[in-house]
GUVEXVO-781142 format. One record per residue: residue number from 1; residue in three letters; x, y, z of N, C-alpha, C in turn. Coordinates in pm, whole numbers. Layout:
BEGIN
(NUM, "ala", (X, Y, Z), (X, Y, Z), (X, Y, Z))
...
// end
This chain:
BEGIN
(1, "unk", (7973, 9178, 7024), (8025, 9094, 7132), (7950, 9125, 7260))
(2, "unk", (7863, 9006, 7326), (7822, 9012, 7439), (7933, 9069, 7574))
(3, "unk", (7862, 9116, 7694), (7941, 9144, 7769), (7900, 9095, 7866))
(4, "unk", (8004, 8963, 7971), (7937, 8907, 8079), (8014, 8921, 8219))
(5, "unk", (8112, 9014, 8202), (8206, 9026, 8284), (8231, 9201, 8307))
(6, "unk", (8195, 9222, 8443), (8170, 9362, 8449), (8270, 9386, 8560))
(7, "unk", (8324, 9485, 8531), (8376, 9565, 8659), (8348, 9708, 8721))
(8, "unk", (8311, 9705, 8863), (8271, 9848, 8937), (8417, 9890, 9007))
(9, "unk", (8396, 9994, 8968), (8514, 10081, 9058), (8443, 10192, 9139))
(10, "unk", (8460, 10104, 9341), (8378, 10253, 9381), (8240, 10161, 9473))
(11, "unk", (8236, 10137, 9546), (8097, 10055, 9619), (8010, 10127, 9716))
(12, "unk", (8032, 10236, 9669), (7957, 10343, 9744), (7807, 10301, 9683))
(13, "unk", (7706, 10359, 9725), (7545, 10373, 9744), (7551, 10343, 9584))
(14, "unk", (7624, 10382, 9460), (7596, 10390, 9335), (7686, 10263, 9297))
(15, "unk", (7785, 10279, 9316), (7841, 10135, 9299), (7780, 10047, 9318))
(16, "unk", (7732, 9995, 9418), (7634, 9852, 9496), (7554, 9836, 9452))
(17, "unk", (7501, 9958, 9419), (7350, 9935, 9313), (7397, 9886, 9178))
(18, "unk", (7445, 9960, 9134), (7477, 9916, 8960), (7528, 9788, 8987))
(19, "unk", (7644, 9706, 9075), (7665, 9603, 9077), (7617, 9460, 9106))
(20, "unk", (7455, 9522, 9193), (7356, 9433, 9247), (7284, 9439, 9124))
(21, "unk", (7253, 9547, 9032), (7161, 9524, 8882), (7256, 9428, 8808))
(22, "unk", (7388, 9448, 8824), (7474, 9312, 8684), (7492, 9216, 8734))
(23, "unk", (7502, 9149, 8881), (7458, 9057, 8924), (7321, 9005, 8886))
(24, "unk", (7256, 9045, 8944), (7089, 8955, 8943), (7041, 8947, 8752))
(25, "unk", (7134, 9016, 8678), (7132, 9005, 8564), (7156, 8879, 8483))
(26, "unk", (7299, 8808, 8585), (7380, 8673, 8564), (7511, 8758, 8528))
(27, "unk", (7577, 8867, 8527), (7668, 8907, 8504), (7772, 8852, 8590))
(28, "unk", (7899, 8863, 8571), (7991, 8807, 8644), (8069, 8941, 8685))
(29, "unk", (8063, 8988, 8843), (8081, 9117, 8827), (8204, 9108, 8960))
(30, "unk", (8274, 9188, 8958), (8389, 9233, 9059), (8346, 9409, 9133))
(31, "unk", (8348, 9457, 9248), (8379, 9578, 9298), (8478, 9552, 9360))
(32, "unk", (8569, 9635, 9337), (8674, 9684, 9370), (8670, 9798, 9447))
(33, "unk", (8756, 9792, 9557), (8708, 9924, 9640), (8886, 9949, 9674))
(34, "unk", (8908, 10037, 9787), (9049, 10153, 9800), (9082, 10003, 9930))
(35, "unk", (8994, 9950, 10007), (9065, 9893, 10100), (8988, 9766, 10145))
(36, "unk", (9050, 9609, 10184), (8967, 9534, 10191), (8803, 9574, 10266))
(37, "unk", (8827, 9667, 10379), (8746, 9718, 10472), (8589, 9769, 10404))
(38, "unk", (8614, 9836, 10326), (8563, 9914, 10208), (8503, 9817, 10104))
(39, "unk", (8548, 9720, 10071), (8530, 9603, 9989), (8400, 9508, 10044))
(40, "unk", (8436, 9464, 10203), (8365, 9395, 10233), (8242, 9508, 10296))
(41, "unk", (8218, 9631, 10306), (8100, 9677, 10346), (8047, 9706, 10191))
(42, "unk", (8097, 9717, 10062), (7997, 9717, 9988), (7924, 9593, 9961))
(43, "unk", (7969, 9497, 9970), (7964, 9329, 9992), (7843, 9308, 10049))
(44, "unk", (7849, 9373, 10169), (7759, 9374, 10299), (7596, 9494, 10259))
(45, "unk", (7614, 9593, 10217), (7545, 9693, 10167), (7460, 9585, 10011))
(46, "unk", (7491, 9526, 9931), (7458, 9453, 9844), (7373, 9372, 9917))
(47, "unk", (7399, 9268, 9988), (7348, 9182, 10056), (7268, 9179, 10096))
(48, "unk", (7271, 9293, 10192), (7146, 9340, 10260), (6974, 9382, 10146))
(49, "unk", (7059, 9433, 9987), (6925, 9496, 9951), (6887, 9389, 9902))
(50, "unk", (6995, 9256, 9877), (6893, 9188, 9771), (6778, 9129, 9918))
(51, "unk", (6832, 9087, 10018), (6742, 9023, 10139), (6614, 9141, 10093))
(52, "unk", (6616, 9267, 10114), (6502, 9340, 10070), (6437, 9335, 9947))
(53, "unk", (6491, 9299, 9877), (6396, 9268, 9770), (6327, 9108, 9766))
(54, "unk", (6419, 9009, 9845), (6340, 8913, 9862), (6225, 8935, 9965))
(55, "unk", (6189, 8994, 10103), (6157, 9067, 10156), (5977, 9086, 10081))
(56, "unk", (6047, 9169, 10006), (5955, 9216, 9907), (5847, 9156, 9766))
(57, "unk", (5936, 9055, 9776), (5859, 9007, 9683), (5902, 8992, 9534))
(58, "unk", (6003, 9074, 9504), (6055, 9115, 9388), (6152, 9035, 9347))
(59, "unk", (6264, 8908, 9431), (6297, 8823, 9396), (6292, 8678, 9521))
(60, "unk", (6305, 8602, 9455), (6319, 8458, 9502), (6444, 8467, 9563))
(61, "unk", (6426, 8325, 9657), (6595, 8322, 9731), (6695, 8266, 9654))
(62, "unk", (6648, 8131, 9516), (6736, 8171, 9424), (6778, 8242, 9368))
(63, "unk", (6701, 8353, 9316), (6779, 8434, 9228), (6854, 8524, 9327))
(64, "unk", (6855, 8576, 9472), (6940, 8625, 9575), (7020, 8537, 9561))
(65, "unk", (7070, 8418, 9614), (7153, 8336, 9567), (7247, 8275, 9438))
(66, "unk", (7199, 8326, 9353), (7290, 8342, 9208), (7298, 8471, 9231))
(67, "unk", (7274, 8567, 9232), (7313, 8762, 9225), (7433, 8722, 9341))
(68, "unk", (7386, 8664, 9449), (7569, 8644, 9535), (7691, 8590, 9475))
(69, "unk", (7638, 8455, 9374), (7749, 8384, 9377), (7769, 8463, 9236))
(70, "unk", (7741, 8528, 9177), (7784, 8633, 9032), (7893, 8739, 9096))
(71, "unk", (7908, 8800, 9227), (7976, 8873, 9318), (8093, 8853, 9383))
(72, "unk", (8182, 8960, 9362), (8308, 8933, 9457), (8334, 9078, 9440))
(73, "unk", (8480, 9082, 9553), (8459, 9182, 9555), (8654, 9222, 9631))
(74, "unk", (8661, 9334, 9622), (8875, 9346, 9607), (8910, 9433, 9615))
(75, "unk", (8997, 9442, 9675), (9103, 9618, 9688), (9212, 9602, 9600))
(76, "unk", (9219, 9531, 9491), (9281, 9568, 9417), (9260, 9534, 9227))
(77, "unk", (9289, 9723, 9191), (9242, 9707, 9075), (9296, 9612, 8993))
(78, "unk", (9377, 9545, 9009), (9490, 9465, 8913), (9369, 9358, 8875))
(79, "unk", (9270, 9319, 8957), (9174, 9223, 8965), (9061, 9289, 8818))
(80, "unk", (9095, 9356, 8796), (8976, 9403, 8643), (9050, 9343, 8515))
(81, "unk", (9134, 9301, 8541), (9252, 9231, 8426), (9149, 9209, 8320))
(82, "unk", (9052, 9081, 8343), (8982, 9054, 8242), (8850, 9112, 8145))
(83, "unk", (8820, 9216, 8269), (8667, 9240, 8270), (8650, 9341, 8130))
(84, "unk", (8523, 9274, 8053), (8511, 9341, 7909), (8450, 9518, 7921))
(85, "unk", (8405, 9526, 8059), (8318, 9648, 8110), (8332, 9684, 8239))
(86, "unk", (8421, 9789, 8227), (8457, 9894, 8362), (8402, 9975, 8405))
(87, "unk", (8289, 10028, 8527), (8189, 10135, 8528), (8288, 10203, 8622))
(88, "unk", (8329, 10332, 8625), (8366, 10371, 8732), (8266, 10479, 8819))
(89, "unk", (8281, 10451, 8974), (8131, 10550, 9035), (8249, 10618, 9162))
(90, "unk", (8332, 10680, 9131), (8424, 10725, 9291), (8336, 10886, 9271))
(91, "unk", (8385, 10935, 9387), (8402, 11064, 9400), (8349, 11210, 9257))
(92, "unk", (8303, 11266, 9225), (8257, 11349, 9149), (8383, 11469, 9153))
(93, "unk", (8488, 11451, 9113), (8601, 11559, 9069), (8710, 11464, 8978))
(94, "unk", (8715, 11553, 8863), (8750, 11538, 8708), (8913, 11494, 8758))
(95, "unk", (9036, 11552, 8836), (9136, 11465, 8896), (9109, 11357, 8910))
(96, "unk", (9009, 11301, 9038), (9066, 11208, 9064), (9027, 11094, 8931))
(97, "unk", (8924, 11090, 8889), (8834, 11022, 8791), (8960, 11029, 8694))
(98, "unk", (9012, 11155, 8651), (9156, 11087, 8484), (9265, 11044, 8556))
(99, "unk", (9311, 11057, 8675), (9401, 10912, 8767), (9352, 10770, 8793))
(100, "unk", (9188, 10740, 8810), (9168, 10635, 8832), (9158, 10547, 8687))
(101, "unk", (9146, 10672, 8572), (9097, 10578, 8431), (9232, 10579, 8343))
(102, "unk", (9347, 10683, 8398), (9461, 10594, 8397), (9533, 10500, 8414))
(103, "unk", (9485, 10468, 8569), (9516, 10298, 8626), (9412, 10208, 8571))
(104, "unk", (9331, 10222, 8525), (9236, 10137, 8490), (9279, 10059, 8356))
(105, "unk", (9295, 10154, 8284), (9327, 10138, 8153), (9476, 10097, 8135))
(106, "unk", (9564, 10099, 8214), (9707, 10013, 8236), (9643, 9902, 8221))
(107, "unk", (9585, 9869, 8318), (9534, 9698, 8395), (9418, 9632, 8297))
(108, "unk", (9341, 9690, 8273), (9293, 9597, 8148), (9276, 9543, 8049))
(109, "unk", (9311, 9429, 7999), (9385, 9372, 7935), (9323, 9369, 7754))
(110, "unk", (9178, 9367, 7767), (9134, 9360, 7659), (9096, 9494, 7573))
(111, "unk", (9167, 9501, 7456), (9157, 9624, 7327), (9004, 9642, 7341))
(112, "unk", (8896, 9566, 7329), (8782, 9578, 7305), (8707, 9630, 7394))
(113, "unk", (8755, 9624, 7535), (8689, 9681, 7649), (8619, 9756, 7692))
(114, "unk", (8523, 9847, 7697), (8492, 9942, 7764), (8481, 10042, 7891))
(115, "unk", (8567, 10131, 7907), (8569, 10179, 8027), (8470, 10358, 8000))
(116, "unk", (8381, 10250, 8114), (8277, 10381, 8153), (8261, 10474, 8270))
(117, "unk", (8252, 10563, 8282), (8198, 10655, 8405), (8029, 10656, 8444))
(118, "unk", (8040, 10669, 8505), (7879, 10700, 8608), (7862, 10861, 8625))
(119, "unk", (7993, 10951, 8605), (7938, 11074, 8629), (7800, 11118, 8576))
(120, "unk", (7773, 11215, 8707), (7645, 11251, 8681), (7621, 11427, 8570))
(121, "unk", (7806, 11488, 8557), (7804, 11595, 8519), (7931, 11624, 8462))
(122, "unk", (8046, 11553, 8423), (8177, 11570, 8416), (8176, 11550, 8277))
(123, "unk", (8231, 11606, 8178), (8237, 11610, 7996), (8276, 11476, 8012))
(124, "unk", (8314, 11365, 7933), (8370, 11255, 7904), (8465, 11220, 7861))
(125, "unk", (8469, 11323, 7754), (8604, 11379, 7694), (8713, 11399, 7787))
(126, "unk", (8701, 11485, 7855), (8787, 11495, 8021), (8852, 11407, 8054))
(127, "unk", (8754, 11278, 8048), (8836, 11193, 8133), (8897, 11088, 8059))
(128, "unk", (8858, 11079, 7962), (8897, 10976, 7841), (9029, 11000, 7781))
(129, "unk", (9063, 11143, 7773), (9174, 11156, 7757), (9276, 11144, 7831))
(130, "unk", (9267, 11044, 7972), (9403, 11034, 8014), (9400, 10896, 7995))
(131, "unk", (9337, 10844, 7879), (9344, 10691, 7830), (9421, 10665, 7743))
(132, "unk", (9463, 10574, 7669), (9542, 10560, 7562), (9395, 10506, 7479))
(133, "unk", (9247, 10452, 7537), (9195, 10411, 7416), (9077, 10494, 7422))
(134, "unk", (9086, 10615, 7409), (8966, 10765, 7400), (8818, 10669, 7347))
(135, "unk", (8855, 10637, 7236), (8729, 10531, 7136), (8643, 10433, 7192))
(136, "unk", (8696, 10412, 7327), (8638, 10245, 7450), (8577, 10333, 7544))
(137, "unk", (8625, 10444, 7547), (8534, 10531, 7650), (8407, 10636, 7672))
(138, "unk", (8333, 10632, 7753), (8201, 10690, 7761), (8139, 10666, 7895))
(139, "unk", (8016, 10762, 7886), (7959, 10778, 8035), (7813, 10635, 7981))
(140, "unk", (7833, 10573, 8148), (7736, 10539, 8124), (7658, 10536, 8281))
(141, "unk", (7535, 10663, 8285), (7500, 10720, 8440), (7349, 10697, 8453))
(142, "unk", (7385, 10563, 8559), (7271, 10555, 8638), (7251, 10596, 8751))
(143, "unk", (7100, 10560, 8807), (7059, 10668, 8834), (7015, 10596, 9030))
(144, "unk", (7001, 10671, 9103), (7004, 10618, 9248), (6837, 10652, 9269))
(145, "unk", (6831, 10499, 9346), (6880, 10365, 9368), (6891, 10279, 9224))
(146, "unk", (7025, 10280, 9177), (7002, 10193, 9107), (6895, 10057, 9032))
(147, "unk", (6913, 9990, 9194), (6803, 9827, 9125), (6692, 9881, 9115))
(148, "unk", (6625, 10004, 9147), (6506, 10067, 9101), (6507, 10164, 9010))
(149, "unk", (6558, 10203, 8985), (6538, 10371, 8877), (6543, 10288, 8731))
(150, "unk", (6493, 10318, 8652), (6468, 10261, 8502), (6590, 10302, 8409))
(151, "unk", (6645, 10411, 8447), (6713, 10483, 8347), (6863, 10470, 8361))
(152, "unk", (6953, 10448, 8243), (7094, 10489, 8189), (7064, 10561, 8085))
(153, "unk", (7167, 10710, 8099), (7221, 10778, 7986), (7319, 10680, 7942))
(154, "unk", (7354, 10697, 7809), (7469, 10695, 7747), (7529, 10787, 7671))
(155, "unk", (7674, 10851, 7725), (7700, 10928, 7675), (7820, 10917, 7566))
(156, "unk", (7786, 10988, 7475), (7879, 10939, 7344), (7982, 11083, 7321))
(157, "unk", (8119, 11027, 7297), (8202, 11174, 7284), (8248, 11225, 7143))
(158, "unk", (8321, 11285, 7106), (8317, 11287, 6932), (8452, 11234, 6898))
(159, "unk", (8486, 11112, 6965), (8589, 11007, 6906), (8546, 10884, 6968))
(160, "unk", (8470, 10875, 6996), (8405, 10747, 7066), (8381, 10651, 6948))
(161, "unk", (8398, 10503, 6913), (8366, 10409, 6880), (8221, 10367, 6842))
(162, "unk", (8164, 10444, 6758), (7986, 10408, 6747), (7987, 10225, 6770))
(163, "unk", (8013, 10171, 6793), (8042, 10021, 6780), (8014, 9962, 6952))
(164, "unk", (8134, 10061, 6973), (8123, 10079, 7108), (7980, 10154, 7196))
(165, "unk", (7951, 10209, 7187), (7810, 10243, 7205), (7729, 10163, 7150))
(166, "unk", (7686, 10108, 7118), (7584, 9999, 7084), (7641, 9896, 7140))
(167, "unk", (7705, 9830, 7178), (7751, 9717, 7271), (7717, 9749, 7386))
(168, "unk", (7773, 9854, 7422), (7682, 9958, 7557), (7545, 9942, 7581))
(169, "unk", (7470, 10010, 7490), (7383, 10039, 7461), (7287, 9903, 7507))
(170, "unk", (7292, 9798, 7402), (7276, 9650, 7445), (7250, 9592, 7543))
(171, "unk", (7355, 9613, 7606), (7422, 9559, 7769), (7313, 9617, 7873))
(172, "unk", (7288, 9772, 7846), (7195, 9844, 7933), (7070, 9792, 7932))
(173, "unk", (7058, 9745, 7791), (6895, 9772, 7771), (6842, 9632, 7728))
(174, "unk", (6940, 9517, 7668), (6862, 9382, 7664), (6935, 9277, 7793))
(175, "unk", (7026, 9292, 7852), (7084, 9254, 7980), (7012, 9343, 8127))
(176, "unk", (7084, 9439, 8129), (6991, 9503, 8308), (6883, 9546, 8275))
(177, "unk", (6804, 9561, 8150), (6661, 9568, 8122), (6616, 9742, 8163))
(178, "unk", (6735, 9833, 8185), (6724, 9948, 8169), (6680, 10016, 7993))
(179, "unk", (6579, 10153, 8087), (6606, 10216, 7940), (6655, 10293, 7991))
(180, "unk", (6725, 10324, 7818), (6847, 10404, 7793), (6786, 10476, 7711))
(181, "unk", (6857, 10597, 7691), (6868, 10717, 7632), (7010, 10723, 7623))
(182, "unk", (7019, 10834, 7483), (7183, 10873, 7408), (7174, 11006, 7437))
(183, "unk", (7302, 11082, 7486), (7322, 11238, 7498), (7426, 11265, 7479))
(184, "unk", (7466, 11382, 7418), (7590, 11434, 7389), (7683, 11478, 7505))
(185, "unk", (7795, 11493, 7488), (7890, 11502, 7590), (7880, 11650, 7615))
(186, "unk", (7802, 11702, 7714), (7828, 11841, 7770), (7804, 11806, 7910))
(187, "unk", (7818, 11890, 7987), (7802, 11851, 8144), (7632, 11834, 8158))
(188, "unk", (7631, 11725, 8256), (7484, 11714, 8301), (7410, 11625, 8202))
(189, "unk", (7463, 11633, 8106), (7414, 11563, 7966), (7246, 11611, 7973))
(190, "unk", (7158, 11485, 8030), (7012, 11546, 7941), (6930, 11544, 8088))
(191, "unk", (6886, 11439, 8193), (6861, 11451, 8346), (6890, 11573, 8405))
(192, "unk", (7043, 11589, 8441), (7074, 11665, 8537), (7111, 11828, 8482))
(193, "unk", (7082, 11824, 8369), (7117, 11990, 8310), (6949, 12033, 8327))
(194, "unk", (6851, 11929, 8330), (6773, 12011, 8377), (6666, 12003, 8512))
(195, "unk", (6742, 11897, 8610), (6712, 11843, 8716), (6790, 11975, 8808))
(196, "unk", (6918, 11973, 8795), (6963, 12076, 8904), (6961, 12184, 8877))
(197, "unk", (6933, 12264, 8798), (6906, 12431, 8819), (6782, 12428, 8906))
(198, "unk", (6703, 12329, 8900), (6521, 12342, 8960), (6558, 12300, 9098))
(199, "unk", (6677, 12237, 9142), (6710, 12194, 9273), (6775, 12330, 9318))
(200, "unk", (6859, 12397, 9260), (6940, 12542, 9298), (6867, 12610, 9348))
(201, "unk", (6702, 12650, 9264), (6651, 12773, 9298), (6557, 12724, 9447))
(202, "unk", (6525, 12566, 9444), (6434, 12555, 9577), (6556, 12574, 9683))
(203, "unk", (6678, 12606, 9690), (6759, 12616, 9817), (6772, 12774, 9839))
(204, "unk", (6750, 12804, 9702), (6802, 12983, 9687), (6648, 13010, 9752))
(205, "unk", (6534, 12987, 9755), (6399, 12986, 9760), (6392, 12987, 9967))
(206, "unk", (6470, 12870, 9941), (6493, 12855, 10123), (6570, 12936, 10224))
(207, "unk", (6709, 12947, 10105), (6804, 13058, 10161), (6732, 13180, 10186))
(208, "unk", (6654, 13243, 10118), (6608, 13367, 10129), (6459, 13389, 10200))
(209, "unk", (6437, 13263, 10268), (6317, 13232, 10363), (6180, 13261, 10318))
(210, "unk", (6170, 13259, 10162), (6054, 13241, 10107), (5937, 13148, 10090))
(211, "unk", (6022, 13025, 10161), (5906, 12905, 10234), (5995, 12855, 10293))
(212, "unk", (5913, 12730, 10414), (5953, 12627, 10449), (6037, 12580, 10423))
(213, "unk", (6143, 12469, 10432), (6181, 12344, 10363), (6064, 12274, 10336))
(214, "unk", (5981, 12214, 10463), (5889, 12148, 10398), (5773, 12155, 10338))
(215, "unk", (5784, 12297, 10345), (5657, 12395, 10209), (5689, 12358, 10092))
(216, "unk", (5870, 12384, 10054), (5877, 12374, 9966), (5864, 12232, 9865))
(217, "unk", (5864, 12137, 9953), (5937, 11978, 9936), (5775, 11961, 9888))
(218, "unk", (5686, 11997, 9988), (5514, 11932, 9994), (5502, 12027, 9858))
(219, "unk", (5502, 12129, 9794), (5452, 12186, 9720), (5485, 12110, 9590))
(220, "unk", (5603, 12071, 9578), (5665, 12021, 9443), (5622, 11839, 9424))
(221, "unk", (5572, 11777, 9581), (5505, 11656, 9558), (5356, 11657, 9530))
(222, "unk", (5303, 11748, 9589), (5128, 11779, 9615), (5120, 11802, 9485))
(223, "unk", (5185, 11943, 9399), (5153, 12035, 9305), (5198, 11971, 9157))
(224, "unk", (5347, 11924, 9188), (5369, 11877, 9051), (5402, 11720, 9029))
(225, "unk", (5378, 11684, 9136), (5376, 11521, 9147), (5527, 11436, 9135))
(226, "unk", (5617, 11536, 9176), (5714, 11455, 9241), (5748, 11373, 9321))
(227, "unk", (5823, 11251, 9289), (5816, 11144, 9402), (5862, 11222, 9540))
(228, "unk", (5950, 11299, 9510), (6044, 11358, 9629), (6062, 11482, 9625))
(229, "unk", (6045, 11622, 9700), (6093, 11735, 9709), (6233, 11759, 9671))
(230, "unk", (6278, 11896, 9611), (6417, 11943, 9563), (6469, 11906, 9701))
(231, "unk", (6432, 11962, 9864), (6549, 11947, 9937), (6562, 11844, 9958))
(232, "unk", (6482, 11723, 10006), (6500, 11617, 10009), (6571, 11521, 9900))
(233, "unk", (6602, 11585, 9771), (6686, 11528, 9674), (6771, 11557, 9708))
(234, "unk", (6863, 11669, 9686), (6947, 11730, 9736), (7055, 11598, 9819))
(235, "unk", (6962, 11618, 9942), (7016, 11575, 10073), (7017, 11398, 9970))
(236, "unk", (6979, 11323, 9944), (6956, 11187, 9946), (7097, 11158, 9788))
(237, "unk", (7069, 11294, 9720), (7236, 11270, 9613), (7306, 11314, 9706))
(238, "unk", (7322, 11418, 9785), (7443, 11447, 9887), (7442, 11593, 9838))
(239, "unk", (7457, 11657, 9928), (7464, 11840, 9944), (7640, 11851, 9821))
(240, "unk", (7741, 11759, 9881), (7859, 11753, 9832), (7851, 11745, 9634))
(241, "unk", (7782, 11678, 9630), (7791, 11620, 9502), (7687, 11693, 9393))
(242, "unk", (7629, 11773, 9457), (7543, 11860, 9451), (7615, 12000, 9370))
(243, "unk", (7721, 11989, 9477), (7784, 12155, 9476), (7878, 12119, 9360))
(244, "unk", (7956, 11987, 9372), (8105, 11930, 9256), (7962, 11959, 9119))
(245, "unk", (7872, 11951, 9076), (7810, 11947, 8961), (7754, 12081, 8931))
(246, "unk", (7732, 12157, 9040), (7764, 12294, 9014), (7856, 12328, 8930))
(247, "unk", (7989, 12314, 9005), (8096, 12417, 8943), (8167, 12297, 8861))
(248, "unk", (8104, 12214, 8806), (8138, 12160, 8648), (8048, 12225, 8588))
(249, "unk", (7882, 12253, 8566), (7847, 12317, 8509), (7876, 12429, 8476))
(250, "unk", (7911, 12563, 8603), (7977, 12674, 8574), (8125, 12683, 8518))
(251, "unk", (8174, 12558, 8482), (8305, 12535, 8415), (8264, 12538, 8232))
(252, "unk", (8175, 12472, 8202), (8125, 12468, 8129), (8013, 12546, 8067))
(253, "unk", (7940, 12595, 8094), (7819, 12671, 8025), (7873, 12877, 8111))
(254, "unk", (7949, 12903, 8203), (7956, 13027, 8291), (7768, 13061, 8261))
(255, "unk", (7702, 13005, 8326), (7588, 13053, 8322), (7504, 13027, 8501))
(256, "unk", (7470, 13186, 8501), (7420, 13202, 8663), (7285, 13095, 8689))
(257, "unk", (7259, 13011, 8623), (7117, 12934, 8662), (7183, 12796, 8759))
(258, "unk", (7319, 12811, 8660), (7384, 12682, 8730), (7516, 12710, 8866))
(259, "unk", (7471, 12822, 8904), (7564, 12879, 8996), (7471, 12815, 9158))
(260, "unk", (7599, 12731, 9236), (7556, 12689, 9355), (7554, 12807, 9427))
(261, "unk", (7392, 12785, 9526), (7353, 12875, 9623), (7447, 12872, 9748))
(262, "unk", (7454, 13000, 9800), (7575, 13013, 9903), (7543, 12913, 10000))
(263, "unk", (7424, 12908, 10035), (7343, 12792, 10148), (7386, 12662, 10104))
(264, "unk", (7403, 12615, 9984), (7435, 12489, 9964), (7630, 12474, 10009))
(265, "unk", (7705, 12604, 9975), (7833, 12590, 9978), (7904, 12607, 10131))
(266, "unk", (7826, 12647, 10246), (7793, 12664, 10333), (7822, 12574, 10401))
(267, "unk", (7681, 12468, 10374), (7666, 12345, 10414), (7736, 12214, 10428))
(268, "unk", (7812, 12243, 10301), (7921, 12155, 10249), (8021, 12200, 10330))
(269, "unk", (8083, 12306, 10379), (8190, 12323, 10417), (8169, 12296, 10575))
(270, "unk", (8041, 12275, 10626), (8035, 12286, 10787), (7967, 12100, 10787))
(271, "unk", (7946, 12037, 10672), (8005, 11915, 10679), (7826, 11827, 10709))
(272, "unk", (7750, 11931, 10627), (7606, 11901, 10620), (7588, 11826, 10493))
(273, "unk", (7634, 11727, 10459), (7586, 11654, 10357), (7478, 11557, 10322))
(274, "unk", (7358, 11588, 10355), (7268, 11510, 10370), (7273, 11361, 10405))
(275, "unk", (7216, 11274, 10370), (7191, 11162, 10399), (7279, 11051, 10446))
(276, "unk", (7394, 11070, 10388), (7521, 11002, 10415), (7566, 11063, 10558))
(277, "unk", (7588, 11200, 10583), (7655, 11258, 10686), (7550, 11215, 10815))
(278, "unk", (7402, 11238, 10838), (7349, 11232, 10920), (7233, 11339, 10905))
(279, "unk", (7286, 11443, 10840), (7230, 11590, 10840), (7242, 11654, 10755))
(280, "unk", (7146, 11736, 10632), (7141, 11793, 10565), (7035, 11937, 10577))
(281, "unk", (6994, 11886, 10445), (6837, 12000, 10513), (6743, 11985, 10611))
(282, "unk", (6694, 11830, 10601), (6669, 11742, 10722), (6781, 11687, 10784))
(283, "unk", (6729, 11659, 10913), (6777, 11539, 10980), (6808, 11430, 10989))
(284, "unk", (6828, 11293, 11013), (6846, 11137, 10990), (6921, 11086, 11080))
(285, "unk", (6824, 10992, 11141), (6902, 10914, 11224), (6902, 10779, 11196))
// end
């Protein structure tokens, strides 16, 4: 069964993206956000990128114009009633995520459905179990900026619906024209189990004033041909979200590679969250 009706929960930077890729797809997509306010700036945040990609070159003002009229957008979840595919992208802590996929899973109406997560590090299992349909659920984590990054994991749990994953699967890869990759349900899955320990040690590297920041950032673009330096990642996923995938990893593996640097926990608490806040490792205005 095709899937043409999508729902985002969450219109933050990851939300908007994934929902601007199932738009310009022809998807018929809803975000749902906590307050109309919230609703209409992801609305507005959408809007703006497709103008940049027309801008750019990368689409026509029709197809900006169908990716709008594929869009709406609501403060209230009751509005996912129909939708065959639920992504959820809130906040990175395992609470709030098995409260929101409790309400989720009240409100949507169809057995066949799929309700997915975007976590970037949270088991699946976790959260699936505050569902009544464990078998409809799975991660499915893209990657920022969405309408650019190539890649969805899909993560499969060990009661998951193989049926269901390949409908998934599908959706990712002959609809938003992502590739996908399959990973097992442990934290971090297959990206970020080995993306963030290499981000830990360039802060532990900094903490202990063994280079620059931007020694370290130029060394890892010059040397190993990264689009972007560890701190400058860091800061652009958020110092916050950074640290929540920490201590899911150390929930999961108790292993010191994945232990957040005091400098990162620091930061977070004095309200340095990179890119979003204003201020991270760098600056931004």
């Amino acid at each position: 069964m095709g899937i043409t009706r999508v729902g985002i929960v969450g219109g933050g930077q990851m939300g908007s993206g994934i929902a601007e890729v199932c738009a310009k797809a022809g998807t018929e997509v809803i975000v749902v956000e906590i307050s109309d306010e919230l609703a209409e700036r992801s609305k507005g945040m959408i809007t703006r990128s497709l103008g940049k990609a027309v801008d750019r070159g990368k689409l026509d003002d029709a197809g900006r114009d169908a990716a709008l009229a594929n869009l709406a957008v609501s403060s209230n979840i009751a509005d996912l009633v129909d939708r065959e595919l639920v992504i959820e992208t809130v906040v990175e802590n395992l609470e709030v995520k098995r409260e929101l996929f409790g309400r989720i899973d009240a409100v949507v109406e169809s057995d066949d459905a799929i309700l997915a997560s975007n976590t970037s590090s949270i088991p699946i299992t976790q959260i699936a179990s505050a569902t009544t349909r464990p078998g409809s659920v799975m991660g499915m984590h893209f990657f920022n900026p969405a309408p650019i990054m190539p890649l969805v994991e899909v993560i499969s749990t060990v009661v998951v619906d193989p049926a269901q994953v390949e409908r998934a699967t599908a959706f990712a890869s002959d609809v938003l024209g992502k590739t996908v990759v399959q990973a097992g349900d442990r934290a971090g899955f297959i990206v970020n189990k080995l993306l963030c320990p290499y981000i830990f040690e360039a802060i532990r590297m900094y903490e202990d004033g063994f280079a620059t920041r931007e020694d370290i950032d130029a060394a890892m673009v010059a040397g190993a041909g990264y689009p972007m330096g560890p701190l400058t990642l860091s800061d652009m996923i958020g110092n916050d979200t950074m640290l929540a995938v920490a201590e899911a990893f150390m929930a999961e593996y108790e292993d010191p590679r994945f232990a957040a640097p005091t400098l990162l926990k620091r930061m977070v608490e004095a309200g340095l969250l990179g890119r979003k806040s204003g201020e991270g490792f760098y600056e931004y205005k």
